[in-house]
MMTF fields as JSON, N, C-alpha, C and O atoms, coordinates in Angstrom:
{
  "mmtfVersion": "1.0.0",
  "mmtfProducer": "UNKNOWN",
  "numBonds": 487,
  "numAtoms": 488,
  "numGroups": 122,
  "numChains": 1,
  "numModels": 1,
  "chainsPerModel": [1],
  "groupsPerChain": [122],
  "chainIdList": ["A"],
  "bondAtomList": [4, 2, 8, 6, 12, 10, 16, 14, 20, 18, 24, 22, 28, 26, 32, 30, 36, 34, 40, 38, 44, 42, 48, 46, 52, 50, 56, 54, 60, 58, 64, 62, 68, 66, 72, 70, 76, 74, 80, 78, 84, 82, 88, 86, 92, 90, 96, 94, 100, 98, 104, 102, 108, 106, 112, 110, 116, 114, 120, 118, 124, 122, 128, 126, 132, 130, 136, 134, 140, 138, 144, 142, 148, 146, 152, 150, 156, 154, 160, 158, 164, 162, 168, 166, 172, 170, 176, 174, 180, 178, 184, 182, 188, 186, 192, 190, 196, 194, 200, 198, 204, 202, 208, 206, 212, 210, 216, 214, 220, 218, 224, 222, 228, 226, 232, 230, 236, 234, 240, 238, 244, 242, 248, 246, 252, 250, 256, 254, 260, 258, 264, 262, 268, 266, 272, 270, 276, 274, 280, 278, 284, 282, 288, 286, 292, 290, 296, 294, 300, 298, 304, 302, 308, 306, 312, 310, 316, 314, 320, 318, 324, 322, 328, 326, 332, 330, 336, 334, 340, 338, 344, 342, 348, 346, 352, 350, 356, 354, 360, 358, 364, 362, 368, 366, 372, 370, 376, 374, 380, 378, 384, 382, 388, 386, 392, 390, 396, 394, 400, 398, 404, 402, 408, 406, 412, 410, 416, 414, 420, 418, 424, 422, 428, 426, 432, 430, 436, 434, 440, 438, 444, 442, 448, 446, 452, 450, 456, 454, 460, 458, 464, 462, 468, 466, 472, 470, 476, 474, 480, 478, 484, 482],
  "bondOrderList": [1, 1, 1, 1, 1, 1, 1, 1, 1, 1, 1, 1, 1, 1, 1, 1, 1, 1, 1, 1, 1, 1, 1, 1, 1, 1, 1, 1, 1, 1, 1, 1, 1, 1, 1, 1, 1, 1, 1, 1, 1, 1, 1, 1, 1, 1, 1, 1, 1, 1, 1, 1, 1, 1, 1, 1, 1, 1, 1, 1, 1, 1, 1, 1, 1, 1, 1, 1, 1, 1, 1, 1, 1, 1, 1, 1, 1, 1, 1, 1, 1, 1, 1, 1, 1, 1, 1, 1, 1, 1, 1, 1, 1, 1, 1, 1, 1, 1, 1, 1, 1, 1, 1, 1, 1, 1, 1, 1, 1, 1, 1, 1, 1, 1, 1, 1, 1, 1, 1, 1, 1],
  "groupList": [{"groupName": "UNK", "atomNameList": ["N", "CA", "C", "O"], "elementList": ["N", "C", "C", "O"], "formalChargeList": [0, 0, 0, 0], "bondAtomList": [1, 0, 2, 1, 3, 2], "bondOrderList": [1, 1, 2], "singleLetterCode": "X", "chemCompType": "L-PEPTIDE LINKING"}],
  "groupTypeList": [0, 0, 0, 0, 0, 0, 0, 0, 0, 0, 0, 0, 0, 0, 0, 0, 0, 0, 0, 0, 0, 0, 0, 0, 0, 0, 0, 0, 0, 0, 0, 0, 0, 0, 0, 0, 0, 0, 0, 0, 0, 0, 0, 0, 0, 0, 0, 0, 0, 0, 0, 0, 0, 0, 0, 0, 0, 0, 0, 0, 0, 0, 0, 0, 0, 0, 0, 0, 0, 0, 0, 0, 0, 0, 0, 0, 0, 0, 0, 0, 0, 0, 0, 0, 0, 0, 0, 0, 0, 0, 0, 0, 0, 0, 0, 0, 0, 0, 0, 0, 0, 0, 0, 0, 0, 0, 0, 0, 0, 0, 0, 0, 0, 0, 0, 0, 0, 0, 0, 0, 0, 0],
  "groupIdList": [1, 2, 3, 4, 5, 6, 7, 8, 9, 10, 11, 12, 13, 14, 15, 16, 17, 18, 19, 20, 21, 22, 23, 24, 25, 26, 27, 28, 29, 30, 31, 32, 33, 34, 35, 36, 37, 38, 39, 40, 41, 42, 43, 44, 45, 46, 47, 48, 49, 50, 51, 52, 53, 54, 55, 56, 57, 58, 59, 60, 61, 62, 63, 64, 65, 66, 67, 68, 69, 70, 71, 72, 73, 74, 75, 76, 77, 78, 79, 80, 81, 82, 83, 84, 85, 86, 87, 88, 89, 90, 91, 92, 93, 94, 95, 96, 97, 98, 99, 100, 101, 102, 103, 104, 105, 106, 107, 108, 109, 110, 111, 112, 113, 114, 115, 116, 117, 118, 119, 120, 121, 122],
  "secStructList": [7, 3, 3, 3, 7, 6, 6, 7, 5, 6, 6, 3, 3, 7, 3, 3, 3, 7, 1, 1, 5, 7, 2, 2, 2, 2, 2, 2, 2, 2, 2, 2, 2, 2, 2, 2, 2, 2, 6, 6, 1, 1, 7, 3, 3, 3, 3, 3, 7, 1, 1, 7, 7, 7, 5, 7, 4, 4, 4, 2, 2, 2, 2, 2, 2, 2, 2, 2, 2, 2, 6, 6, 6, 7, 1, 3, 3, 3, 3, 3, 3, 1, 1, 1, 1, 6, 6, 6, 2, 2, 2, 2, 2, 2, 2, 2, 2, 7, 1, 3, 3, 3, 3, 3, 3, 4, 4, 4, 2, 2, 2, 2, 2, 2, 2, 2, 2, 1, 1, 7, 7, 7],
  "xCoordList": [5.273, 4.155, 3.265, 3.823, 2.189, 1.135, 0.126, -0.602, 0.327, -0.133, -1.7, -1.514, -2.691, -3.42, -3.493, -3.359, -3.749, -3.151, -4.766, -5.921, -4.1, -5.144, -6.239, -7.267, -5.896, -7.204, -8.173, -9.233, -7.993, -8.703, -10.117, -10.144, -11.446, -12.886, -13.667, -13.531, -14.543, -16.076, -15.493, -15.03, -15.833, -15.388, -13.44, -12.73, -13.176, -11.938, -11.07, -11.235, -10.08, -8.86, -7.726, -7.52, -6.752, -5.331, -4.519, -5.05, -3.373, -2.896, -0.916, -0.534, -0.199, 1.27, 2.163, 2.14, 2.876, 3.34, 4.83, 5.47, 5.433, 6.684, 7.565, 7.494, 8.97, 10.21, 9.171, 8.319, 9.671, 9.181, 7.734, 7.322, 7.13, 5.446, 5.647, 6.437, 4.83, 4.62, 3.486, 2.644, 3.048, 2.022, 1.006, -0.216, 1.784, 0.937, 0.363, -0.144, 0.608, 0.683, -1.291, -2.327, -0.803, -1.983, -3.367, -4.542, -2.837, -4.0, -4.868, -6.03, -3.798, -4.316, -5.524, -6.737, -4.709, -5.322, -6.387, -7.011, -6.783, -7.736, -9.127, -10.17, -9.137, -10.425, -10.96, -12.102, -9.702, -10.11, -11.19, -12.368, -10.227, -10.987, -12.115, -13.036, -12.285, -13.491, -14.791, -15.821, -14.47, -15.527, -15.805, -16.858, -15.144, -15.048, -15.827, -16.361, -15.802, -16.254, -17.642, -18.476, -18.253, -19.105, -20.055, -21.261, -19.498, -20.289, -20.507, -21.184, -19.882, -19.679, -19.872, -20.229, -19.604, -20.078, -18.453, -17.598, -18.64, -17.27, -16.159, -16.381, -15.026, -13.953, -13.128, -13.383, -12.428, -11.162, -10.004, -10.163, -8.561, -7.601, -6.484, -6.043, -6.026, -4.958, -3.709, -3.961, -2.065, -0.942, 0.186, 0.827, 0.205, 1.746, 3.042, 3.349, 4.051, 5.191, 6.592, 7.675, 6.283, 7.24, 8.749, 9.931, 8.101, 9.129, 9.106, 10.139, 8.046, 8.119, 9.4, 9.98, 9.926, 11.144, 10.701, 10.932, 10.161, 9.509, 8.15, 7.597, 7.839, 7.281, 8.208, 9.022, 7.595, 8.444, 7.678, 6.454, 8.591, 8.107, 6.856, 6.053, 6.589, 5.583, 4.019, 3.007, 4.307, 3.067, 2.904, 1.93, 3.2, 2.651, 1.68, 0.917, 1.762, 0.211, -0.819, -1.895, -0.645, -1.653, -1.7, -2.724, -0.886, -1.165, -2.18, -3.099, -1.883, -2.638, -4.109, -5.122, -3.854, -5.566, -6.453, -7.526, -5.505, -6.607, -6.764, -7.736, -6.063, -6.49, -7.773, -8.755, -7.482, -8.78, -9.957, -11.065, -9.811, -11.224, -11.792, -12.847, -11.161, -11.321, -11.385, -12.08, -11.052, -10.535, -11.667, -11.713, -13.266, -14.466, -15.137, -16.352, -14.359, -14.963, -14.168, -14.712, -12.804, -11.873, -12.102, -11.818, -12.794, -13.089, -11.752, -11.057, -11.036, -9.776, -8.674, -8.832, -7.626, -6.405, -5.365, -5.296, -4.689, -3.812, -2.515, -2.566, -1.376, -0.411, 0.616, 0.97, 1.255, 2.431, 3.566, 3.657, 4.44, 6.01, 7.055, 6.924, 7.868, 9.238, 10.166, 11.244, 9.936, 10.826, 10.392, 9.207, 11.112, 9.951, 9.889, 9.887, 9.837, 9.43, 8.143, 7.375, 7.974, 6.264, 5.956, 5.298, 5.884, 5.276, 5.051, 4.198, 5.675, 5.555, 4.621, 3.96, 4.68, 3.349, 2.305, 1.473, 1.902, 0.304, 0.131, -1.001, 1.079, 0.278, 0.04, -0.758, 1.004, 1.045, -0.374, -1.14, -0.667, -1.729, -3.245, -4.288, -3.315, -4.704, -5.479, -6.486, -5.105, -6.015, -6.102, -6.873, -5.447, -5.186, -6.322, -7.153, -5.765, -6.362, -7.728, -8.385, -8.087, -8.596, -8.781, -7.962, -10.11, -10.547, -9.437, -8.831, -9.418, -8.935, -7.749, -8.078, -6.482, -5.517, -4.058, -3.322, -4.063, -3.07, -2.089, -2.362, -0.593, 0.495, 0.905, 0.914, 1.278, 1.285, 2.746, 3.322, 3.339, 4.629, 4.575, 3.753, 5.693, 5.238, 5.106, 4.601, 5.496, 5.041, 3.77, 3.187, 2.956, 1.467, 1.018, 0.108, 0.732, -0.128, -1.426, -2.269, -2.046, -2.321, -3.504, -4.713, -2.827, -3.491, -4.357, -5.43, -3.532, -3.767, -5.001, -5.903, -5.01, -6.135, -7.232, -8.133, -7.184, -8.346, -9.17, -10.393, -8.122, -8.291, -9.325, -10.464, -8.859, -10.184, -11.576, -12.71, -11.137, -12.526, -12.917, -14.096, -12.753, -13.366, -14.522, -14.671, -15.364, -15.93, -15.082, -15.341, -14.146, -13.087, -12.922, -12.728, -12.92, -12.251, -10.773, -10.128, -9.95, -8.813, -8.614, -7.525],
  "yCoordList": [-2.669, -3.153, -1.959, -1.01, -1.898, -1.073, -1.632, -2.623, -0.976, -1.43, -0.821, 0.375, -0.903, -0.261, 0.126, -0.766, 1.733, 1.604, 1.584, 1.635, 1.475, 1.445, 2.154, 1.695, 3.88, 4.82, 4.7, 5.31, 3.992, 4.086, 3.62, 2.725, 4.713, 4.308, 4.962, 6.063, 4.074, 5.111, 4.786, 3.835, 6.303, 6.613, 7.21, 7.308, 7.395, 8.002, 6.349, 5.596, 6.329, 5.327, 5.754, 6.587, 5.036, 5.518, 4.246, 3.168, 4.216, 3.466, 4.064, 5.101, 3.215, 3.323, 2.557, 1.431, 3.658, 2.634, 2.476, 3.49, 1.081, 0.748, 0.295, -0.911, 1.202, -0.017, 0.435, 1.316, -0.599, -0.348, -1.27, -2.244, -0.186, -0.466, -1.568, -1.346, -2.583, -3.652, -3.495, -2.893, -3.95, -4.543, -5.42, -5.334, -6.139, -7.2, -6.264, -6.802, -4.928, -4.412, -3.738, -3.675, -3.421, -2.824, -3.828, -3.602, -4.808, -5.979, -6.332, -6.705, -6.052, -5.9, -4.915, -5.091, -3.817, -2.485, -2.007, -1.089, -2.196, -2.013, -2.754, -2.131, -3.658, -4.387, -3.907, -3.846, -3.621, -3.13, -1.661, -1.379, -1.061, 0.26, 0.264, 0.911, -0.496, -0.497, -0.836, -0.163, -2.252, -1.826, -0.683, -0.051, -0.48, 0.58, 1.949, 2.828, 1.956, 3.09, 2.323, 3.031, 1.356, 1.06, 0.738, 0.578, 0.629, 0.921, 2.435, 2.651, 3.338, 4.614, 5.585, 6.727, 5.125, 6.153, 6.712, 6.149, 8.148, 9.028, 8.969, 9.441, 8.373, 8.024, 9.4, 10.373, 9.561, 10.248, 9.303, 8.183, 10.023, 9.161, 9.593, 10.742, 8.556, 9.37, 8.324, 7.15, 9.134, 7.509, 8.245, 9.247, 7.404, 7.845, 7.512, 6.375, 8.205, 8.112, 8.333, 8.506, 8.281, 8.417, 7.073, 7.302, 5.907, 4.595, 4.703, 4.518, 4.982, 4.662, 5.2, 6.204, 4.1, 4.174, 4.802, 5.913, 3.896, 4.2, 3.209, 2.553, 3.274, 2.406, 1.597, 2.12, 0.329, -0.149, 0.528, 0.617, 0.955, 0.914, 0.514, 1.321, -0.957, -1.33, -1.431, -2.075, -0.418, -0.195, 0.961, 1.157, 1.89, 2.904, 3.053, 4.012, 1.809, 2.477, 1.709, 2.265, 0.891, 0.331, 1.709, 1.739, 2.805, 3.226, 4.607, 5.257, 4.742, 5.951, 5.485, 6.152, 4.083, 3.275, 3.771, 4.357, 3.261, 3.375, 5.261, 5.816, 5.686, 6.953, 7.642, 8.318, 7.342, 7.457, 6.662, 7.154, 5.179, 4.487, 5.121, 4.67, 6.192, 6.125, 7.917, 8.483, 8.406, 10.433, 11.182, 12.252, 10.152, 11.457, 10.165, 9.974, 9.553, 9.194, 9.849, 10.27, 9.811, 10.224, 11.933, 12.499, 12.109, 13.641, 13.792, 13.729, 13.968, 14.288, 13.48, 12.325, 13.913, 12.592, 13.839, 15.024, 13.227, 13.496, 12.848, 11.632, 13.349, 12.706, 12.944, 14.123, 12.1, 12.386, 11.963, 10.922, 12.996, 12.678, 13.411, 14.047, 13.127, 14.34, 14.833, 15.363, 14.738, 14.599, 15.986, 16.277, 16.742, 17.471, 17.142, 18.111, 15.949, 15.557, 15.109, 15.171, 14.534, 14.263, 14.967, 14.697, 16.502, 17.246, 17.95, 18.836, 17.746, 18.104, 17.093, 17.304, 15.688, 14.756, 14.743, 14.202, 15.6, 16.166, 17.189, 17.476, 17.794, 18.946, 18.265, 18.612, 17.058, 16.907, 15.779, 15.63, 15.186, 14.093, 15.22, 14.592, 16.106, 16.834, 16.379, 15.675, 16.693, 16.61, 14.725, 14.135, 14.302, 12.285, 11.391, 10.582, 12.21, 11.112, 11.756, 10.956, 13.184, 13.113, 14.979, 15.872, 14.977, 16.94, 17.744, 18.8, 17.017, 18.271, 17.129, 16.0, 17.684, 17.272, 18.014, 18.916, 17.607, 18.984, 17.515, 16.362, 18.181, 17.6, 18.299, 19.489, 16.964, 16.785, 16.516, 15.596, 17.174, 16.73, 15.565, 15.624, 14.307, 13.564, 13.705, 12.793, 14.733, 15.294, 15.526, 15.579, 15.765, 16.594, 15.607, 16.116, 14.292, 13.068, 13.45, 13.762, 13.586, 14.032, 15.083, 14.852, 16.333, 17.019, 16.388, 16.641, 15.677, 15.275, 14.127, 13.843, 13.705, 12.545, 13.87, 14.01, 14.795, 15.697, 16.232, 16.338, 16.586, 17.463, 16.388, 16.742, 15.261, 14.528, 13.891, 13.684, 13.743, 13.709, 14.987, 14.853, 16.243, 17.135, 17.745, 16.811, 18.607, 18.848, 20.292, 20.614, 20.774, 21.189, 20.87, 19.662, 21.664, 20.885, 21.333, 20.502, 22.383, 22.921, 23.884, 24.453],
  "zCoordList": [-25.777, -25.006, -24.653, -24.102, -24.856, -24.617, -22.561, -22.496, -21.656, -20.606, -20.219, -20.442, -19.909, -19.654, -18.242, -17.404, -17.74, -16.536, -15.734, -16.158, -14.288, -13.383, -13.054, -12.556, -13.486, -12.687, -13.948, -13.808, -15.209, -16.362, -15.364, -14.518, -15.855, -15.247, -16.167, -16.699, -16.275, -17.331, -18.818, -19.448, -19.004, -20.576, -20.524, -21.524, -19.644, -19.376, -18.867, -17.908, -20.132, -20.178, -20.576, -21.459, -19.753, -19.812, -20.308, -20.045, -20.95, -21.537, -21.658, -22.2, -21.102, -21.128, -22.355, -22.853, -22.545, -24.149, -23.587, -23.311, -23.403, -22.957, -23.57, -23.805, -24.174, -25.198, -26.371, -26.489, -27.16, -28.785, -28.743, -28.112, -30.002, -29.911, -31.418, -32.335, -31.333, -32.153, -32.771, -32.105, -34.208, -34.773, -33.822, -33.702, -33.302, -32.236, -30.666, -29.682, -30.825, -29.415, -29.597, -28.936, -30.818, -31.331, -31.508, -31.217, -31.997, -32.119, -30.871, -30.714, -30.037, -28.454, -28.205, -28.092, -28.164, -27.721, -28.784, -28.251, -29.842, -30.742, -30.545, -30.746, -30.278, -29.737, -28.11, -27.653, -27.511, -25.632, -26.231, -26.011, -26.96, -27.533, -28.086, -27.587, -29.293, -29.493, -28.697, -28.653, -27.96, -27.179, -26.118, -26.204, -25.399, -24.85, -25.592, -24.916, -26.604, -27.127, -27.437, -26.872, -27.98, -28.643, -27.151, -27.343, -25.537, -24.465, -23.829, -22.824, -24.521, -23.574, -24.638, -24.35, -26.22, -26.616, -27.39, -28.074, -26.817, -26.693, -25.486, -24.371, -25.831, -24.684, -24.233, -24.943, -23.441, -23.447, -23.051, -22.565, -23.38, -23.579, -22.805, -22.78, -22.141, -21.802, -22.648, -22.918, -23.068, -23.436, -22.855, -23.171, -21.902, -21.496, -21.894, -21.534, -22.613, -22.956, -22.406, -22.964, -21.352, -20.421, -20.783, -21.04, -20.662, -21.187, -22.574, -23.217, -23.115, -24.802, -25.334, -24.918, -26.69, -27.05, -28.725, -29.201, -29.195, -30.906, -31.123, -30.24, -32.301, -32.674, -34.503, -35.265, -34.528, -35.579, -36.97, -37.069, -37.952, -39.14, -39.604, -40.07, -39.483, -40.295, -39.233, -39.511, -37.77, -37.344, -37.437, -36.71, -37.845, -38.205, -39.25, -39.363, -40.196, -40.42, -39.455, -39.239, -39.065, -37.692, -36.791, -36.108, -36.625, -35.468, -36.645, -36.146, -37.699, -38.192, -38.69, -38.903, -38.797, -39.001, -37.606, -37.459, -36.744, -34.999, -34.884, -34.372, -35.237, -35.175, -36.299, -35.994, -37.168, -38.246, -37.948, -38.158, -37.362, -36.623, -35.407, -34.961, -34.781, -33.178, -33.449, -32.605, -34.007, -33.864, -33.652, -33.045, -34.554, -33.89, -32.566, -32.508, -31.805, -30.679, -29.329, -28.308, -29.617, -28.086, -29.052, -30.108, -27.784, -27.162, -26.767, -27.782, -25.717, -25.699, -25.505, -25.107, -25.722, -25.688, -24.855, -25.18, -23.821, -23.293, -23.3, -23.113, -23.466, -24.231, -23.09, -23.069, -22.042, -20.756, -21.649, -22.3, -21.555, -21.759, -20.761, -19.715, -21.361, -20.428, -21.712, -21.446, -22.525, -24.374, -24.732, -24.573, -25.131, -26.125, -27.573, -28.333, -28.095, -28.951, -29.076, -30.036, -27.701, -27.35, -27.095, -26.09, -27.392, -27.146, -28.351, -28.286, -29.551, -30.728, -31.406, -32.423, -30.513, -31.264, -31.024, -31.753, -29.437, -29.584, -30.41, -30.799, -30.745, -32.11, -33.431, -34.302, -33.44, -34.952, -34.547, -35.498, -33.547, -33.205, -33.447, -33.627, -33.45, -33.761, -34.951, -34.867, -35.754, -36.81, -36.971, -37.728, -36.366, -36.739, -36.082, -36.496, -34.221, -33.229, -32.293, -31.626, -32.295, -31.317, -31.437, -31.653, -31.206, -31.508, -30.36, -30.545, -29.367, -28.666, -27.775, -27.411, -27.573, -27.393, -26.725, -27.126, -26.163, -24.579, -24.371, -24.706, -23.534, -23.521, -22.046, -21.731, -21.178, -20.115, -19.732, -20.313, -18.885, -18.55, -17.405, -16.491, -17.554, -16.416, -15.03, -14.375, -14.505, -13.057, -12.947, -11.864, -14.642, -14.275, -14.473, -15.126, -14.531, -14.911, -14.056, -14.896, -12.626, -12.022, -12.833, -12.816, -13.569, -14.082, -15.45, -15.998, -15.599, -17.414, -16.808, -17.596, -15.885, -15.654, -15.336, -16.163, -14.219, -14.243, -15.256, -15.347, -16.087, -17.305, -18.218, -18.524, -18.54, -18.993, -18.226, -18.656, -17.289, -16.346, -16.278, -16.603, -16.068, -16.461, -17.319, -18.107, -17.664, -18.576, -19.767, -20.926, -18.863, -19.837, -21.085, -21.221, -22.372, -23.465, -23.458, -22.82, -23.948, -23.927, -22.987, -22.908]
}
């Protein structure tokens, strides 16, 4: 399940990925996005992975499609985990989802929301 969370405002949206990510999770969250971008322009992102478990096989290419539709609009993507595996998927998420892209431990959520409201890039 993909949740969208609450402080999401403007061009700056946050989004929680919970348990295993679906084909159908995306069908969701791909249309919220687009418009969103097609009113604001350039977004920033935040996805928190804090609950996230995986995603299934056959959405991964759904999830590398939304990244190739969306990568020259989200200005930055902020990525919350506590894993350091999610922290190896904002490096490998650069060149996919998003120009500029920093990894947030879940204590710093806080920061990782500043950091894109900001005019900061890295």
């Amino acid at each position: 399940m993909i949740e969208k969370l609450a402080e999401s405002s403007g061009n700056v949206v946050g989004y929680k990925a919970i348990g295993v990510i679906t084909a159908s999770d995306y069908l969701k969250l791909e249309p919220e996005v687009r418009d969103l971008v097609e009113k604001e322009g350039n977004i920033c992102m935040l996805i928190d992975l804090t609950d996230f478990e995986w995603e299934k096989l056959e959405t991964w290419l759904q999830d590398l499609e939304f990244g190739y539709e969306f990568r020259k609009k989200i200005q930055k993507l902020a990525i919350v985990g506590n894993r350091t595996w999610e922290k190896w998927i904002s490096h490998l998420a650069r060149p996919f989802y998003a120009r500029n892209v920093k990894f947030y431990h879940t204590d710093d959520i806080d920061k990782a929301w500043a950091w894109l409201k900001s005019d900061k890039q890295i």
